[in-house]
N, C-alpha and C positions, 0 to 999 in steps of 0.2 A: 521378304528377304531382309537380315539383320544386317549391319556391320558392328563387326567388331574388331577393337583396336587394342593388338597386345605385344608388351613392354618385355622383351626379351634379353636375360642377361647372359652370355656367352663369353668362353675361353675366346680371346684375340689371337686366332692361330691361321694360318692356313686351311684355306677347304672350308670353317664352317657356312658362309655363306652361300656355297654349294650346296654342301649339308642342309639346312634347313629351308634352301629354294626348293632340291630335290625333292623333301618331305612331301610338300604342297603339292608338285610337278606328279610325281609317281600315286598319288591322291586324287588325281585330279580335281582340284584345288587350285584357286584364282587368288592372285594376292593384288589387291587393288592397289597398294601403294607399299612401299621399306625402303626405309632409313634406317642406315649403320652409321655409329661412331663410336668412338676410342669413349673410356671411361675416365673419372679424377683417376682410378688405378688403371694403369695400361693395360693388364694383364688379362683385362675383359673389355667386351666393346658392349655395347644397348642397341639393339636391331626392336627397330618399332614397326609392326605389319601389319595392318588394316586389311580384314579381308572379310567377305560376305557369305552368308547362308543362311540355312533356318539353325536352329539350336540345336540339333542333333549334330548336324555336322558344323557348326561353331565349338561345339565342347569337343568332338571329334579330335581337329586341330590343335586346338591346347594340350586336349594327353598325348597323340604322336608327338607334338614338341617338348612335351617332357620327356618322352623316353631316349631323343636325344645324346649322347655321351657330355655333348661340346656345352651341352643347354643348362646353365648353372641357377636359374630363377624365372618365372614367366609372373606377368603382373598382367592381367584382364585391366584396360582402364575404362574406368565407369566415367560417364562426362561431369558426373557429381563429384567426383571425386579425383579429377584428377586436369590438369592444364596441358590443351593442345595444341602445336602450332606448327603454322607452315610456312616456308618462304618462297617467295616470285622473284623472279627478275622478269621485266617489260622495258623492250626498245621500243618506242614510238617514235613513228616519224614528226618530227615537229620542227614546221617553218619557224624563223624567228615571232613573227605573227601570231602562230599559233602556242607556243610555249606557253604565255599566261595561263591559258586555259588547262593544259596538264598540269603546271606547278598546283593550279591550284585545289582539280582534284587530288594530283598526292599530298599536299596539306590538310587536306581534310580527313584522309584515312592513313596520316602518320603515316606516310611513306616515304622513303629518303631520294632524293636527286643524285645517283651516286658517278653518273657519264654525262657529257655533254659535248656533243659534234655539232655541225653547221645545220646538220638537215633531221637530228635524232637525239633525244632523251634517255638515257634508262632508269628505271627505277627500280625501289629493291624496295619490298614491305614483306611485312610477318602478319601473322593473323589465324584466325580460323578460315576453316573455308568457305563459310558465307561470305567471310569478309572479302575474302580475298575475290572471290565472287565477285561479289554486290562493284569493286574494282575496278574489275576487267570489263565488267558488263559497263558501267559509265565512260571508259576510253572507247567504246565501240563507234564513235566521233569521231576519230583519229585513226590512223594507218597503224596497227601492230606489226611491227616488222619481225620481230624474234620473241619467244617466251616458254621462259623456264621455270618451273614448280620442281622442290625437291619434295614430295611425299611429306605427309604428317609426321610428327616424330612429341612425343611426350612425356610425362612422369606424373604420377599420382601426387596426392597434394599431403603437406606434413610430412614430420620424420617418422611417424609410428609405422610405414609398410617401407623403411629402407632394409635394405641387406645388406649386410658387411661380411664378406666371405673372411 
């Protein structure tokens, strides 16, 4: 089984995010992770959906999302060609005692200290998801008490594949 990660450019209206979860849903079709945001122009937002199969039904996907009304551009992103990333937030429980030892793993994989309570840390890092991985799997030391991943979300690499509607 492949994954593949695609860079969706849509009208910012109502519904389409219906619209294009339904796609998948009436397909029966799995969407492992989507991320939507607003664009530099408001008028569109970039929905990024990682989702898995063999290549028949990977290109399947891509032309149901073209045929779309709301679906203004779709971009396949290739890992060569293009930068991905994802962000965590992690509450650790951390005695005073124990803090050195979190600071220190999040210093080492650039991650920022962004809360601080009596008995809990949170931290906020970006990355891939080995990185973010490789992480979570070093605090397993420590009490995770809360954790949040917003899904991949990315953009191909250079100006030559932008669109400018």
């Amino acid at each position: 089984m492949q994954k593949r990660i695609i860079s969706i450019l849509v009208d910012n209206t109502a519904g389409v995010l219906s619209r294009v979860s339904g796609m998948f849903s009436r397909r029966g079709y799995n969407i492992d992770s989507l991320t939507v945001g607003v664009t530099a122009d408001d008028r569109f937002s970039r929905m990024t959906v990682v989702c898995s199969g063999d290549e028949l039904i990977l290109e399947q996907i891509t032309k149901q999302l073209a045929k779309l009304v709301d679906v203004r551009d779709i971009k396949v992103l290739q890992p060569e060609n293009s930068v991905n990333r994802e962000l965590v937030l992690v509450k650790v429980a951390a005695r005073p005692e124990q803090r050195e030892g979190v600071i220190s793993i999040a210093n080492i994989f650039r991650a920022n200290i962004i809360d601080v309570s009596k008995d809990s840390l949170m931290i906020e890092m970006t990355g891939s998801k080995s990185k973010l991985g490789a992480f979570i799997d070093l605090l397993d030391d420590y009490e995770i008490l809360e954790l949040a991943r917003t899904g991949l979300t990315g953009l191909s690499r250079g100006a030559q594949d932008v669109t400018f509607l």
